[in-house]
Backbone as CSV, one residue per row, in Angstrom:
resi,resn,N_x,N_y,N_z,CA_x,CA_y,CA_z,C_x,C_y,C_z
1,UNK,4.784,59.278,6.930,6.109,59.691,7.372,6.982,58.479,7.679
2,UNK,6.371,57.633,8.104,6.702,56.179,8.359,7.397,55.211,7.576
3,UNK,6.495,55.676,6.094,7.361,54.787,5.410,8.657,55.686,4.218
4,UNK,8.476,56.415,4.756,9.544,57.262,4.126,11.340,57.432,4.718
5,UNK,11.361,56.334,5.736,12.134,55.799,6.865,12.703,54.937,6.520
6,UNK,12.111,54.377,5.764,12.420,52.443,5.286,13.817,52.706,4.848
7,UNK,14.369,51.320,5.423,15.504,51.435,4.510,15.238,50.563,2.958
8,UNK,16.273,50.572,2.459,15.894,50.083,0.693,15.505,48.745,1.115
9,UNK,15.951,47.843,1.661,15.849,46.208,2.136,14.342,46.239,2.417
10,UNK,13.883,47.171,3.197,12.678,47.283,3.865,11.482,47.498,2.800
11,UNK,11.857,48.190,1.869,11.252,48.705,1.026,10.858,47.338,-0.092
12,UNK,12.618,46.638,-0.330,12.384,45.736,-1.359,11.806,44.693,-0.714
13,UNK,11.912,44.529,0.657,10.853,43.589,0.979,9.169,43.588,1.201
14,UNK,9.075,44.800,0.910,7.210,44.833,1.301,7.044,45.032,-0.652
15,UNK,7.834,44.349,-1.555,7.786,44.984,-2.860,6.441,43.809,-3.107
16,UNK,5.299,43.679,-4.107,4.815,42.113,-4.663,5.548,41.086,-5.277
17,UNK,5.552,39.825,-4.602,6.179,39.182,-4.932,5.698,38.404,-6.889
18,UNK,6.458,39.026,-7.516,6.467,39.059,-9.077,7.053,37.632,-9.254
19,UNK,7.569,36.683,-9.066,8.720,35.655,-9.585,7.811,34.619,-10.067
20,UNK,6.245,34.554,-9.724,5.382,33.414,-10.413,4.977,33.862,-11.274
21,UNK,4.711,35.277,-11.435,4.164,35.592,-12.993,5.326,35.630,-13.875
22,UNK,6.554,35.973,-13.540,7.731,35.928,-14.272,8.384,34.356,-14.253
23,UNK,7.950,33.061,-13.779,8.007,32.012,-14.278,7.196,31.516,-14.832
24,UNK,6.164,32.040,-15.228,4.803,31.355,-15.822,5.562,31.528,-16.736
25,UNK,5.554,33.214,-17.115,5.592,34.286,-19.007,6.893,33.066,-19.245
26,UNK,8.171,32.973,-18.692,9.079,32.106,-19.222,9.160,30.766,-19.425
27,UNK,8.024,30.094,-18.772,7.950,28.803,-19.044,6.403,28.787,-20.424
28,UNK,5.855,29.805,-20.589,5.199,29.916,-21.644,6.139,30.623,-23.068
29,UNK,7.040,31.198,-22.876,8.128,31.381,-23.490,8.775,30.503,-24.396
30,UNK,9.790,29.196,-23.156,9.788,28.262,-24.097,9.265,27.370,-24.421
31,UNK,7.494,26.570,-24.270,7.572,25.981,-25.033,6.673,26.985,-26.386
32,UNK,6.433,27.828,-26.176,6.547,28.462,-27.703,7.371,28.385,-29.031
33,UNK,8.661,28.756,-28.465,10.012,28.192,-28.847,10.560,26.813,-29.431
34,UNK,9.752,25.808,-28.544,10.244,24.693,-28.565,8.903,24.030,-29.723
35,UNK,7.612,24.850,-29.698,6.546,24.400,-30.917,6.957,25.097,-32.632
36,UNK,7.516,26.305,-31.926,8.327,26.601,-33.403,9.375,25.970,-33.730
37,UNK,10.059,25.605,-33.257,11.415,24.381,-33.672,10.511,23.224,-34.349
38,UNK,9.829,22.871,-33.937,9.190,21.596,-34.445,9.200,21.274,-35.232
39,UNK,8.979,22.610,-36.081,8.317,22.892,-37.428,9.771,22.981,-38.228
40,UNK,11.219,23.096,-38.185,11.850,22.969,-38.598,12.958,21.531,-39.224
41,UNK,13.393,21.717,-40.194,13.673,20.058,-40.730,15.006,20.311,-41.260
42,UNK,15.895,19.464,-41.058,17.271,19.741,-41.616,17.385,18.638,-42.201
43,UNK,18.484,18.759,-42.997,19.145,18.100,-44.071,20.572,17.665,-43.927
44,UNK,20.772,16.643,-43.831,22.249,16.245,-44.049,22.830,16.677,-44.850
45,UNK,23.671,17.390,-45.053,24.731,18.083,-45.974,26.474,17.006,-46.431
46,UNK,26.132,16.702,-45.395,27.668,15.834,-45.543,28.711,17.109,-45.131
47,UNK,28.622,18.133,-45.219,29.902,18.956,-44.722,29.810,19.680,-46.065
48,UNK,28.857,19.700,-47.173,29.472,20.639,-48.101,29.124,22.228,-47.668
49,UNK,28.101,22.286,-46.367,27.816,23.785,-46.129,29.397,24.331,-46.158
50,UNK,30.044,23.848,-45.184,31.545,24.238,-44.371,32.200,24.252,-45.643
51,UNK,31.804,23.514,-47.179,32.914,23.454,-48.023,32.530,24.770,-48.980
52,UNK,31.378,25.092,-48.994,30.998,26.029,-49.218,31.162,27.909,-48.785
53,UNK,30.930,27.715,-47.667,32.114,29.029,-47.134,33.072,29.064,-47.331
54,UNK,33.960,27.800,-47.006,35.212,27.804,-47.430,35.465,28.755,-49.315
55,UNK,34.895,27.923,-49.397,35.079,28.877,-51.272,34.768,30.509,-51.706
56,UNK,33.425,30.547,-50.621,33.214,31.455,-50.744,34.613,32.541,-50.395
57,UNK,34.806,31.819,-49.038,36.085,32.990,-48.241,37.564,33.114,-48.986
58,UNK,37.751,31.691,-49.462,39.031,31.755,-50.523,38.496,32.470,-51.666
59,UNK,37.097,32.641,-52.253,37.397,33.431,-53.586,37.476,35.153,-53.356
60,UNK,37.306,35.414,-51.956,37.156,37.028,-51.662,38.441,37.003,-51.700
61,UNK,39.217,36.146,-50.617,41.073,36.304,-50.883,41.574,36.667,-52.143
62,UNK,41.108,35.980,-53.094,41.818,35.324,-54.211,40.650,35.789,-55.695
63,UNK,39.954,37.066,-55.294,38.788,37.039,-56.700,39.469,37.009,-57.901
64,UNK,39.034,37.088,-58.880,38.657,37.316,-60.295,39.748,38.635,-60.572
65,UNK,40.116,38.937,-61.043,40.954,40.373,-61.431,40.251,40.959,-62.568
66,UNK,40.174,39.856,-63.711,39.822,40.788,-64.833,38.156,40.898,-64.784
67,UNK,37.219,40.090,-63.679,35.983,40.822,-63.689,36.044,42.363,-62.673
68,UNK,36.929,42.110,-62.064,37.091,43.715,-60.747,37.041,44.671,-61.862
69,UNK,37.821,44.714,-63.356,38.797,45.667,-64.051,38.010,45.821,-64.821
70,UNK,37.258,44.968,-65.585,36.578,44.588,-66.846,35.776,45.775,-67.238
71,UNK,35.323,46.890,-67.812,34.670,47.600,-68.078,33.059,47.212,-69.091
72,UNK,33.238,46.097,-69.472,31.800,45.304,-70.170,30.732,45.053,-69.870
73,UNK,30.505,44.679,-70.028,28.728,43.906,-69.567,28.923,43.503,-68.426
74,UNK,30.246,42.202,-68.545,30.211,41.128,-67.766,31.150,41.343,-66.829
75,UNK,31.466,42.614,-66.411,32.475,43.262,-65.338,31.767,43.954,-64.301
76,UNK,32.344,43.323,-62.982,32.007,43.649,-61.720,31.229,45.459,-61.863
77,UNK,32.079,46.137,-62.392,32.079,47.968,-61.449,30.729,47.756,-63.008
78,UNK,30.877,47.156,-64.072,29.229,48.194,-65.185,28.038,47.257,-64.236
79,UNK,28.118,45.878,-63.361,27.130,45.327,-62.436,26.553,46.220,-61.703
80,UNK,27.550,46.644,-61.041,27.244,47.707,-59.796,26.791,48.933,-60.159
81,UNK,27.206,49.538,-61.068,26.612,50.537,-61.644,25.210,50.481,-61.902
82,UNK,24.590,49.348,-62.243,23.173,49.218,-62.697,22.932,49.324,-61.706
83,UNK,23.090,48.160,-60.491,22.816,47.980,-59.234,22.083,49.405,-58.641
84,UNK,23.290,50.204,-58.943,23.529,51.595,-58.045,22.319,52.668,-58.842
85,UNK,22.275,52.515,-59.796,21.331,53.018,-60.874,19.748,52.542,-60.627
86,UNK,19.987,51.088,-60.424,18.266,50.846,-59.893,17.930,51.212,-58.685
87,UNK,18.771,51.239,-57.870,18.122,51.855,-57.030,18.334,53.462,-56.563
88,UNK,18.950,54.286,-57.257,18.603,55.729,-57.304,17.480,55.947,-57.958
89,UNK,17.528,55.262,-58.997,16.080,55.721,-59.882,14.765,55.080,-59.285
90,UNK,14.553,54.019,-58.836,13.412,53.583,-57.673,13.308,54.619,-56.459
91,UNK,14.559,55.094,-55.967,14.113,55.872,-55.056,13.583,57.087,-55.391
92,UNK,14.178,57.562,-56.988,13.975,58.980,-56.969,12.044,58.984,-57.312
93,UNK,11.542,57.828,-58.056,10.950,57.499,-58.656,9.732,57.303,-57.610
94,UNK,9.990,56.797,-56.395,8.988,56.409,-55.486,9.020,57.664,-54.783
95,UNK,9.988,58.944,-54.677,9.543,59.862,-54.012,8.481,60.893,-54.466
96,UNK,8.596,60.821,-56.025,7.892,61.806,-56.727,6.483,61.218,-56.046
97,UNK,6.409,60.089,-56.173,4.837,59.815,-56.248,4.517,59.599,-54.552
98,UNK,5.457,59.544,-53.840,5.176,59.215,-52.407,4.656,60.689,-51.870
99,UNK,5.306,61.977,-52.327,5.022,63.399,-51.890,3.566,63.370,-52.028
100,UNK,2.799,63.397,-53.008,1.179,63.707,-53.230,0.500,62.486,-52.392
101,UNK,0.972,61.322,-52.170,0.837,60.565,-51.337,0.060,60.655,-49.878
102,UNK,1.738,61.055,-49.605,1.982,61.703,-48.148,1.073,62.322,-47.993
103,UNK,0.595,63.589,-48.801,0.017,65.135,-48.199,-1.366,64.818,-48.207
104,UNK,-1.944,63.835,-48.956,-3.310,63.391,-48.861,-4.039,62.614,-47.879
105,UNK,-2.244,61.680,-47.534,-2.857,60.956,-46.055,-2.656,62.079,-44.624
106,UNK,-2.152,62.627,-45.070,-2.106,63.390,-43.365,-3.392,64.233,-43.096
107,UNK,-3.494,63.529,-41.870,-4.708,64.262,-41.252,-5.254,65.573,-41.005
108,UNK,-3.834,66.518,-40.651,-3.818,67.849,-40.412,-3.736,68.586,-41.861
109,UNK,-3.938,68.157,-43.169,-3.614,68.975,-44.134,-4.942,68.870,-44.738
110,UNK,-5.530,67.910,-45.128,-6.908,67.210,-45.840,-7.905,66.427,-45.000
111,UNK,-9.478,66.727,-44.992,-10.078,66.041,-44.230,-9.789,64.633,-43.688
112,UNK,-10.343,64.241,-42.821,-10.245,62.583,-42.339,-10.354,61.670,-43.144
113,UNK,-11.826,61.718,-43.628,-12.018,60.731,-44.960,-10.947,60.468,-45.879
114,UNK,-10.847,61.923,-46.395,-10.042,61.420,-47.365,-8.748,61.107,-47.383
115,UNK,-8.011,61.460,-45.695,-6.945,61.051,-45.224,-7.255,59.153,-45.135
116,UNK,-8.289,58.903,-44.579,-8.049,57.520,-44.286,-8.070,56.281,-45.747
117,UNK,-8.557,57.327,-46.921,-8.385,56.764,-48.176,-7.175,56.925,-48.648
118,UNK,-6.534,57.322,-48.170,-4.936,57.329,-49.019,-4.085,56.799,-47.784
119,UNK,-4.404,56.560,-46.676,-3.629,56.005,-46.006,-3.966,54.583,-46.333
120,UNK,-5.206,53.858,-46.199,-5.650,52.643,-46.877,-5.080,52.056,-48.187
121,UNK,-4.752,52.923,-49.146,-3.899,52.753,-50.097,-2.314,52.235,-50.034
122,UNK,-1.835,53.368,-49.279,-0.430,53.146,-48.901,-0.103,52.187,-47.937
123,UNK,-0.900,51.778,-47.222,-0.829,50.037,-46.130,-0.882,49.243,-46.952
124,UNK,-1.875,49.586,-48.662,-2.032,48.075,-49.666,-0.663,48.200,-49.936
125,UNK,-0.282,49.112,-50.533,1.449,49.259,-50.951,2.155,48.442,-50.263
126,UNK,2.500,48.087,-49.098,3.009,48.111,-48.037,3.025,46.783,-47.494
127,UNK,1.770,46.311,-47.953,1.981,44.729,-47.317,2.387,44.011,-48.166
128,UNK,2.694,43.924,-49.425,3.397,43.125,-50.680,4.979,43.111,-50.074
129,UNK,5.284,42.373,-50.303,6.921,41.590,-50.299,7.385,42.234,-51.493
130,UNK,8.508,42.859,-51.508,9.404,43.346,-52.660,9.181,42.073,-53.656
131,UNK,9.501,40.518,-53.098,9.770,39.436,-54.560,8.816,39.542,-55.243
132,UNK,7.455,39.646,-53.885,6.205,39.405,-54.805,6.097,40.366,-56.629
133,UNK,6.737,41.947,-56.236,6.740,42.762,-57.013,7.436,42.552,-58.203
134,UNK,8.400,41.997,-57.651,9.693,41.516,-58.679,9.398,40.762,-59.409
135,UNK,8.388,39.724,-59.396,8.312,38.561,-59.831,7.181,38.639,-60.932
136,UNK,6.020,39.988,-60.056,4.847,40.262,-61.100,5.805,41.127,-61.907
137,UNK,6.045,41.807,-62.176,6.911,42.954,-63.115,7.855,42.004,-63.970
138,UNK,8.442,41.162,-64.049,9.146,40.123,-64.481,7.907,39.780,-65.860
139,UNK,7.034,39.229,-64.919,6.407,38.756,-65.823,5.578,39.656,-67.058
140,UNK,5.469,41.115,-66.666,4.672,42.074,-67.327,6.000,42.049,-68.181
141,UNK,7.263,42.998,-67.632,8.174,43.816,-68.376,9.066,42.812,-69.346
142,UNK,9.294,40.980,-68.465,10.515,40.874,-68.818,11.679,41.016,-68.019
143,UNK,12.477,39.893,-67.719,13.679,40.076,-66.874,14.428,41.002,-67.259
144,UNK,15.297,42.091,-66.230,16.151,43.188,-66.463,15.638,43.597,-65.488
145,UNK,16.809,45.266,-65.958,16.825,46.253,-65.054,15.686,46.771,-64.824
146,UNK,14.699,46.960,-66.121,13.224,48.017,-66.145,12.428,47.060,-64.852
147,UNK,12.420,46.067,-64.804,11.461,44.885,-63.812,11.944,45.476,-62.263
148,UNK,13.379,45.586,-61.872,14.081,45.459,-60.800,14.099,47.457,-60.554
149,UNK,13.333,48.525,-61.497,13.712,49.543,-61.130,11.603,49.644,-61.194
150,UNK,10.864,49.266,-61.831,9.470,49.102,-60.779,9.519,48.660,-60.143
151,UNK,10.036,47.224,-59.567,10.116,47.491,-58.128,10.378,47.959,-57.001
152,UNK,11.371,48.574,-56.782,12.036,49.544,-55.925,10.990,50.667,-56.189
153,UNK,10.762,51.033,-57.191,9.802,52.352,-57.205,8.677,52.200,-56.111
154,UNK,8.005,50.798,-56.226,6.273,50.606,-55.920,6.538,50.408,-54.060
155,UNK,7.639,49.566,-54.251,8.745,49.597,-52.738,8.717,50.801,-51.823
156,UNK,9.406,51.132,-52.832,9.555,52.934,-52.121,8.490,53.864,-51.881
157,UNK,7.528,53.614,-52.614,6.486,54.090,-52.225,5.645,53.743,-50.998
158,UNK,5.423,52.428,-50.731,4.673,52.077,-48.831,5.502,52.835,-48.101
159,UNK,6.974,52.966,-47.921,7.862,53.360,-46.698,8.092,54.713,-46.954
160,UNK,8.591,55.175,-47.903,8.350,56.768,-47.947,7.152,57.267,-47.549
161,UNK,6.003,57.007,-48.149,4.782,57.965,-47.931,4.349,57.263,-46.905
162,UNK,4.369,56.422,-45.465,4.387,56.485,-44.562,5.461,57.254,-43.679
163,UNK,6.651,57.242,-43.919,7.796,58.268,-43.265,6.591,59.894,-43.387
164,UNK,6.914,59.939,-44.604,6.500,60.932,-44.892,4.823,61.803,-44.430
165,UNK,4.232,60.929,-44.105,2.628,61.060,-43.475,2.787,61.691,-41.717
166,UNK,3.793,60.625,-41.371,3.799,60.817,-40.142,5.232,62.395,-39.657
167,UNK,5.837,62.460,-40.443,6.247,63.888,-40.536,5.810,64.983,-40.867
168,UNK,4.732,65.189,-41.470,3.951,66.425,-42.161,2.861,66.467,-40.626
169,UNK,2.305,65.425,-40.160,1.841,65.414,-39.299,2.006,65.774,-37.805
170,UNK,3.128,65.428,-37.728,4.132,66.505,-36.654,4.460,67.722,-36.754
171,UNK,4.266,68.563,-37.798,4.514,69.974,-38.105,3.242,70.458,-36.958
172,UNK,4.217,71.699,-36.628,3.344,72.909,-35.498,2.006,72.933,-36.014
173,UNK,0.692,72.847,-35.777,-0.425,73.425,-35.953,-0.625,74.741,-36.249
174,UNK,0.100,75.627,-35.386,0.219,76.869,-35.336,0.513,77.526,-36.543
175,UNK,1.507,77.219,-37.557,1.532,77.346,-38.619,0.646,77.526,-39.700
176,UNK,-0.386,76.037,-39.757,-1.421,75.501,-40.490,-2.095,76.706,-40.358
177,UNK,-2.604,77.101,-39.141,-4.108,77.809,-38.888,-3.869,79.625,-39.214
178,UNK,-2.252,79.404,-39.051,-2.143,81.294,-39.342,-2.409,80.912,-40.957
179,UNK,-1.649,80.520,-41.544,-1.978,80.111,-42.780,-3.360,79.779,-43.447
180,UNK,-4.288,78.947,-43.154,-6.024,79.058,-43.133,-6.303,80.517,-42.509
181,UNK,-5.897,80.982,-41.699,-6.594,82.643,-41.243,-6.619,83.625,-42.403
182,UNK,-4.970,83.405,-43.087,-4.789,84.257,-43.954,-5.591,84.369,-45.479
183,UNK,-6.046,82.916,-45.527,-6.842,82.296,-46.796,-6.228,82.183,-47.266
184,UNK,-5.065,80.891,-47.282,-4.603,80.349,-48.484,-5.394,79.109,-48.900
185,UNK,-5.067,78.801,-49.780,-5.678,77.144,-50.052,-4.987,76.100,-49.489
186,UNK,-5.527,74.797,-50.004,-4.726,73.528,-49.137,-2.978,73.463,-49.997
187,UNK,-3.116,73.975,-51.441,-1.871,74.219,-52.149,-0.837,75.362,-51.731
188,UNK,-1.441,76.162,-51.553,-0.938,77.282,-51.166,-0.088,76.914,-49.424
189,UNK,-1.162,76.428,-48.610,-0.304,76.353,-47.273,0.862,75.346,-47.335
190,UNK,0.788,74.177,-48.493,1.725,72.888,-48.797,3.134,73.711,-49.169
191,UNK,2.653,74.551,-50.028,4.024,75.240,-50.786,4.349,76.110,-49.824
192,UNK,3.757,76.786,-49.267,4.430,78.185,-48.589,5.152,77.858,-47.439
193,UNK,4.313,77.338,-46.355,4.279,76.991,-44.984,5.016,75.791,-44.606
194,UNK,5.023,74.293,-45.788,4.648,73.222,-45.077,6.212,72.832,-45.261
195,UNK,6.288,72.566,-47.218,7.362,72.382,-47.618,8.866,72.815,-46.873
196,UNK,9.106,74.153,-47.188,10.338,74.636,-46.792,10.854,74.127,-45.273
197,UNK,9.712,73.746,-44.223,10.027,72.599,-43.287,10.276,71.304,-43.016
198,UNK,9.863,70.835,-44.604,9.910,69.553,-44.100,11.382,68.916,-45.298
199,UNK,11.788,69.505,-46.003,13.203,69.302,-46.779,13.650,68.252,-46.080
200,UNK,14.704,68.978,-44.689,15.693,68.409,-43.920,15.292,66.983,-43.792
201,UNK,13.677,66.887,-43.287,13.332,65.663,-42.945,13.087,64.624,-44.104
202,UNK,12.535,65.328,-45.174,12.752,64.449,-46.390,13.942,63.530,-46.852
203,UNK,14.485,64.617,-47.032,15.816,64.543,-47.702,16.710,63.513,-46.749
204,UNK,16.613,63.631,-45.217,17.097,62.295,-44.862,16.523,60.841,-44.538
205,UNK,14.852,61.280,-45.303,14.714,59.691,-45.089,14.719,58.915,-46.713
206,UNK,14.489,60.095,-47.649,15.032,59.108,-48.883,16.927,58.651,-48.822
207,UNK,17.761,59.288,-48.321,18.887,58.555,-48.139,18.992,57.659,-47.626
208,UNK,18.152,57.207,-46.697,18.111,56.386,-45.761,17.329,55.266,-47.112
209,UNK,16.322,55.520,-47.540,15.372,54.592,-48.545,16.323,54.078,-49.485
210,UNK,17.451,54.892,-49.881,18.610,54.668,-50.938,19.434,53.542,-50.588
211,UNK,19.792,53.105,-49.309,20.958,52.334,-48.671,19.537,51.319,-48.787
212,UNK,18.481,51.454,-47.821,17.682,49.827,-48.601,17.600,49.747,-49.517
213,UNK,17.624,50.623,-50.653,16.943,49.808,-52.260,18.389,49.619,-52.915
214,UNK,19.463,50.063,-52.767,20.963,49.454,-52.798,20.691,47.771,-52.793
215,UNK,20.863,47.625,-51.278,20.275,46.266,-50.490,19.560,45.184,-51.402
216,UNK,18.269,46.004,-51.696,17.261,44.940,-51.964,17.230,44.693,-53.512
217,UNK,18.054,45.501,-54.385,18.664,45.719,-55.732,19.496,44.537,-55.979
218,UNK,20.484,44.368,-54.982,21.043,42.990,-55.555,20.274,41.997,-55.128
219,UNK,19.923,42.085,-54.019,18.958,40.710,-53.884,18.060,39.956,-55.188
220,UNK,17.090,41.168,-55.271,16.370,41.066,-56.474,16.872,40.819,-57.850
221,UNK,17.986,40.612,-57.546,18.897,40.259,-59.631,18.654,38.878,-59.349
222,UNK,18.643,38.320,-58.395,18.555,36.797,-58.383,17.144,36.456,-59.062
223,UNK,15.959,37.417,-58.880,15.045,36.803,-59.546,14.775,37.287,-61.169
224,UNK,15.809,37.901,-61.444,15.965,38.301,-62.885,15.883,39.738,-62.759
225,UNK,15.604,40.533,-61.787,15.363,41.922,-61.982,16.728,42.426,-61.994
226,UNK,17.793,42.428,-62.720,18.593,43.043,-63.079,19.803,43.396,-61.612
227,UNK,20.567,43.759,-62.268,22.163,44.217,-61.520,22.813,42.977,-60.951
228,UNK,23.604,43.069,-60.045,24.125,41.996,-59.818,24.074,40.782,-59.062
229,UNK,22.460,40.922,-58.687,22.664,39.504,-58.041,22.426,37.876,-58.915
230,UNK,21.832,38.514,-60.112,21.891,37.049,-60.770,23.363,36.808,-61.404
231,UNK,24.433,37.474,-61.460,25.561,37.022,-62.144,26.300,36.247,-60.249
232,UNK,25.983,36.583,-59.670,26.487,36.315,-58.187,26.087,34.888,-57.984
233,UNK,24.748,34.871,-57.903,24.241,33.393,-58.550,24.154,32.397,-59.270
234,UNK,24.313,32.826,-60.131,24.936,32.052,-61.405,26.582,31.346,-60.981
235,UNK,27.511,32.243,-60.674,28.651,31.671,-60.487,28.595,30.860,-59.352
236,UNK,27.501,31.285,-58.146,27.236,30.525,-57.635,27.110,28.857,-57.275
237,UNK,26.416,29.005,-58.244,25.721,27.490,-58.055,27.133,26.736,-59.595
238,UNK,27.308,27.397,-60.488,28.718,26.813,-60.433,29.659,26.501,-60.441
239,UNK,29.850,27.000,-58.943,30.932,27.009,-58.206,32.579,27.389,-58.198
240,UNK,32.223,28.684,-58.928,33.302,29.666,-59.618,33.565,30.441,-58.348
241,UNK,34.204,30.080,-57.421,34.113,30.958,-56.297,35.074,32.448,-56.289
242,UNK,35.952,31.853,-57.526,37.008,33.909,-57.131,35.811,34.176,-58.151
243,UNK,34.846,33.785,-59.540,33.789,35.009,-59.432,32.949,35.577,-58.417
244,UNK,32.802,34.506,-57.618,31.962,34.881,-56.239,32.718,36.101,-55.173
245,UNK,33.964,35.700,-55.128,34.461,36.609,-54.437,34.769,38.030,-55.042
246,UNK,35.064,38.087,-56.406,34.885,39.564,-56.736,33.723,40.127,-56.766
247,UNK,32.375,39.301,-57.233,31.506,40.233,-57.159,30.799,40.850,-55.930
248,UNK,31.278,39.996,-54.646,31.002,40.420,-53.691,32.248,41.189,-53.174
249,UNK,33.196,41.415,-53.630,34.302,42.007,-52.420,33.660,44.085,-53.125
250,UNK,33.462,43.712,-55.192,32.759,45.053,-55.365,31.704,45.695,-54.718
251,UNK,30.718,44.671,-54.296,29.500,44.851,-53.664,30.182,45.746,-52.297
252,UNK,30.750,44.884,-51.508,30.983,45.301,-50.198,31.851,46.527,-50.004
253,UNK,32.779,47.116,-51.393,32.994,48.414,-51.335,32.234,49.683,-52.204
254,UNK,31.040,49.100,-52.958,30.282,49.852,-53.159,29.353,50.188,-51.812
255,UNK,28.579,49.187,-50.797,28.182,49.279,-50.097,28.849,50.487,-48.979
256,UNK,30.072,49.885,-48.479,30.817,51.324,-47.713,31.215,52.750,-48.123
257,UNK,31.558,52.623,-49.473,31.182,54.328,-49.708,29.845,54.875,-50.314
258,UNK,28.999,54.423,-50.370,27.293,54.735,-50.464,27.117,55.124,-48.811
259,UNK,27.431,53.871,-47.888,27.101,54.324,-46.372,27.933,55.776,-45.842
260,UNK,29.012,55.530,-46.209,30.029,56.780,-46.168,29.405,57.729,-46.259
261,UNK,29.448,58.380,-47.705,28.422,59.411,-48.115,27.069,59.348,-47.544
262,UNK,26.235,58.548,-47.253,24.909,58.873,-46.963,25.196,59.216,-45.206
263,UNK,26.153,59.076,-44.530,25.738,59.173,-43.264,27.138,60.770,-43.222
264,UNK,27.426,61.306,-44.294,28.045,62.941,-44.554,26.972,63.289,-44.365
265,UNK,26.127,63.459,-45.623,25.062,63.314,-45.976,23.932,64.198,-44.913
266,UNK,23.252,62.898,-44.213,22.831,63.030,-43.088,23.417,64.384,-41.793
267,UNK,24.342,63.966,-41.601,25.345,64.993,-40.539,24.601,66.812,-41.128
268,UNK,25.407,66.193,-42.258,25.479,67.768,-42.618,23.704,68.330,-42.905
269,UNK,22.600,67.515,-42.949,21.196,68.054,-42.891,20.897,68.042,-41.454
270,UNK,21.296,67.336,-40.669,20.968,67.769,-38.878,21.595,68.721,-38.614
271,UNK,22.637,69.010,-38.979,23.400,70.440,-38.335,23.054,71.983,-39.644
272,UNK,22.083,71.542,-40.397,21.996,72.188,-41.548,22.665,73.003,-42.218
C-alpha cells in the first residue's frame, strides 16, 4: 500500500541505476564504428565528384528532346517500355512458380518434412544477389532483355514464396479442419477453402514485388540485362549529360505513375 503512495520522483528514484550498462553498449558502439571506418579508403577526386552532379543536374534541366520523343530503339519511352515489360513479366513469371512453392512450404497445408524441403529451397533462392543472377544468365542467354527478365523471375521467386508461405500460414485453422472433416484432399482444400482468401493478400504483395523489379530492372541494364540502365551508362561515362538527364527525368516519371497506380491499386484491395 506503501508504495503505491510514491510520488513519480520517488518512484524514479528507487528505479536501477541503468547509465553504466548504457555507457558501456555506447562506448562499445563506437569503437565498432570507428573499426568499420578503418576499412574504408578514399580517393582524391580533385572536385570532379561536385563536377559531376553538376551535369548530372544541368542535363535533367536541360535533357535530350528528341530521345524523350524518339519512338526507336534508341528513345527514352521504347527503354522504358522494356524496362516496364521486364519487370511485369519477371513478376508475373515468378508468381506462377512461387504459388506451388508457397503451398508446399507451409506447414499447415503439407506435412513438416516436406514443408521444411521447400522452404530449404526457397532460402537457396533467396540468398543469391539479383547481379549474381544477372551475370550467370548473361552468360547462359546472352546480354538483353531474355537475361534481365530470368532474373527478376528467379528474384521473384525467394520473396514471393516467402510472402506467400507466411500468409497461407496465417489462415484460420478452423477452416483447414472443417475442410479435412469433410474429406477433401490437400487440392481440393487449396482450391475451395484456401485460395478465394488469400487473393487480396496476393494480389497486394505481387504489386508491391512489381515496384522492386521496376527498381532492380534498370539497375540490372548496366550489367547487360536489358532496358535502360546500360544506355544511362553508357552516356554516362561519356559524359553526355542532357542524355543522362532524359533518361532519368523518363525513369523518374515512369517510376511515379507505376507508384501512383500501385498504391490505387492497393487501397482499393484493403477496402475490397
Amino acid at each position: 500500500m506503501n508504495e503505491m503512495k510514491l510520488t513519480p520522483a520517488e518512484m524514479l528514484s528507487r528505479e536501477p541505476k541503468k547509465w553504466i550498462a548504457t555507457l558501456f553498449i555506447a562506448l562499445i558502439t563506437v569503437m565498432l564504428l570507428a573499426w568499420s571506418g578503418s576499412a574504408l579508403e578514399s580517393n582524391s577526386t580533385g572536385g570532379s565528384g561536385l563536377s559531376v552532379a553538376k551535369g548530372i543536374f544541368l542535363g535533367i534541366l536541360h535533357p535530350t528532346t528528341s530521345m524523350l520523343f524518339t519512338l526507336g530503339t534508341n528513345g527514352v519511352p521504347y527503354l522504358l517500355l522494356e524496362t516496364m515489360c521486364i519487370a511485369f513479366l519477371g513478376t508475373l513469371v515468378g508468381a506462377v512458380i512461387s504459388i506451388p512453392l508457397a503451398f508446399f512450404g507451409a506447414g499447415n497445408i503439407v506435412p513438416k518434412p516436406v514443408a521444411v524441403i521447400f522452404r530449404v529451397i526457397v532460402m537457396a533462392i533467396r540468398t543469391i544477389p539479383s547481379f549474381v543472377y544477372g551475370l550467370m544468365f548473361i552468360m547462359v542467354t546472352g546480354p538483353g532483355a531474355f537475361a534481365g527478365l530470368l532474373t527478376m523471375s528467379v528474384c521473384s521467386i525467394g520473396m514471393l514464396s516467402k510472402m506467400f508461405i507466411e500468409t497461407i500460414e496465417d489462415l484460420d485453422k478452423g477452416i483447414l479442419e472443417s475442410l479435412s472433416a469433410s474429406g477433401c484432399t490437400v487440392f481440393d482444400k487449396i482450391r475451395y477453402g484456401i485460395i478465394p482468401q488469400l487473393m487480396p493478400s496476393f494480389a497486394s504483395t505481387l504489386i508491391y514485388r512489381f515496384d522492386m523489379n521496376l527498381r532492380d530492372a534498370t539497375v540490372l541494364g548496366i550489367v547487360g540485362a536489358g532496358g535502360i540502365g546500360a544506355p544511362l551508362i553508357f552516356a554516362m561515362n561519356s559524359y553526355r549529360w542532357n542524355d543522362v538527364g532524359a533518361i532519368l527525368l523518363g525513369l523518374v516519371i515512369l517510376v511515379l505513375i507505376v507508384e501512383w497506380i500501385s498504391a490505387k491499386l492497393r487501397t482499393a484491395l484493403i477496402k475490397g
